[in-house]
N, C-alpha and C positions, 0 to 999 in steps of 0.2 A: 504494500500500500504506500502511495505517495505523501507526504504530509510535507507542510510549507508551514514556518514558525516565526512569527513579526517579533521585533523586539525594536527598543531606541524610541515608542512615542513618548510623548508626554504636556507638557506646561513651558510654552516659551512667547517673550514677548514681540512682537511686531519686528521685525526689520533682522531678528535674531534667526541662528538654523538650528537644527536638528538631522541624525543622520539613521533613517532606518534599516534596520536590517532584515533580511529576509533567508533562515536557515532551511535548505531543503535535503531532506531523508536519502536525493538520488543526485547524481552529478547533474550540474546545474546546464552541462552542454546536451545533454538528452531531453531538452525540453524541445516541443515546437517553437511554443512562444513562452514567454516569462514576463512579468511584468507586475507592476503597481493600479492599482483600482481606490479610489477612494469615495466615501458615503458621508454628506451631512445629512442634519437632519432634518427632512422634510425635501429631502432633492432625493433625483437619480443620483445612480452609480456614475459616475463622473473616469476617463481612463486620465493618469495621469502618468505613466510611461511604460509602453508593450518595446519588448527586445524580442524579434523575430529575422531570423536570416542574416543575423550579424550587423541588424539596423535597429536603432532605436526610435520609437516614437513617440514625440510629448505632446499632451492635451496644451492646449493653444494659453490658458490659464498660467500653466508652469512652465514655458519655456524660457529659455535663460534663465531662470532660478532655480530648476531643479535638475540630478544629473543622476543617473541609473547606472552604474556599476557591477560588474559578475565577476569573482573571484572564483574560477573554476575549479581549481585543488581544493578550497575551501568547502565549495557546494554551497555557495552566500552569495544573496543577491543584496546590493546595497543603495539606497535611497539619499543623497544628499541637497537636502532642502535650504537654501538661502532664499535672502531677504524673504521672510515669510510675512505673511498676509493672515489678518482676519477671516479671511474667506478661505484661506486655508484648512480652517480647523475642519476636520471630519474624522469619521473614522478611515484609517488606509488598510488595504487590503492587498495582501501577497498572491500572487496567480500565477498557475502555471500549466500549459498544455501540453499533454503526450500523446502522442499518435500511434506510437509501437507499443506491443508487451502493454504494460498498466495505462489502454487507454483512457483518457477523460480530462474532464477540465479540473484542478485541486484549485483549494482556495486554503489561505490561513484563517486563523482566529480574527484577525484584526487587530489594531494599535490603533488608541486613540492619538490622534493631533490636536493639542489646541493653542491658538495664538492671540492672545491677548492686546489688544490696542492701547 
């Protein structure tokens, strides 16, 4: 079974980062895709960075302040959040797809974000 493990959210003020991490059970390069998902509340699921095919893609929101990272020995996907935003705060969610062997879509626990003004 695959499992995906958020860790790094928390409580930070405006303009301030945070860096999340996202520990996965199998090598991090056997995924389809990998990526960050985030939930406030009272909104969709909002995408905030997919790594697919050796490319990454940020929601138009986080661009230039946010930066998606894979340490592949490690099996760690990593989330590095600057000049954070208000509008930031949600819950983030670690995702990851396989297409061979253990297919499906995983998803972590979630980590809260919250960004204080």
């Amino acid at each position: 079974q695959v499992q995906l493990v958020e860790s790094g959210g928390g409580l930070v003020q405006a303009g301030g980062s945070l860096r999340l991490s996202c520990a996965a059970s199998r090598s991090i390069s056997t995924f389809n895709a990998i990526g960050w998902y985030r939930q406030a509340p009272g909104k969709q699921r909002e995408t905030v960075a997919i790594t697919s095919g050796g490319t990454t893609t940020y929601g138009d929101s986080v661009k230039g302040r946010f930066t998606n990272s894979r340490d592949n020995a490690k099996n760690v996907m990593a989330l590095q959040m600057n000049s954070l935003k208000p509008e930031d705060t949600a819950v983030y969610y670690c995702m990851g797809r396989v297409v061979s062997g253990a297919v499906g879509t995983y998803w972590g626990q979630g980590t809260q974000v919250t960004v204080s003004s």
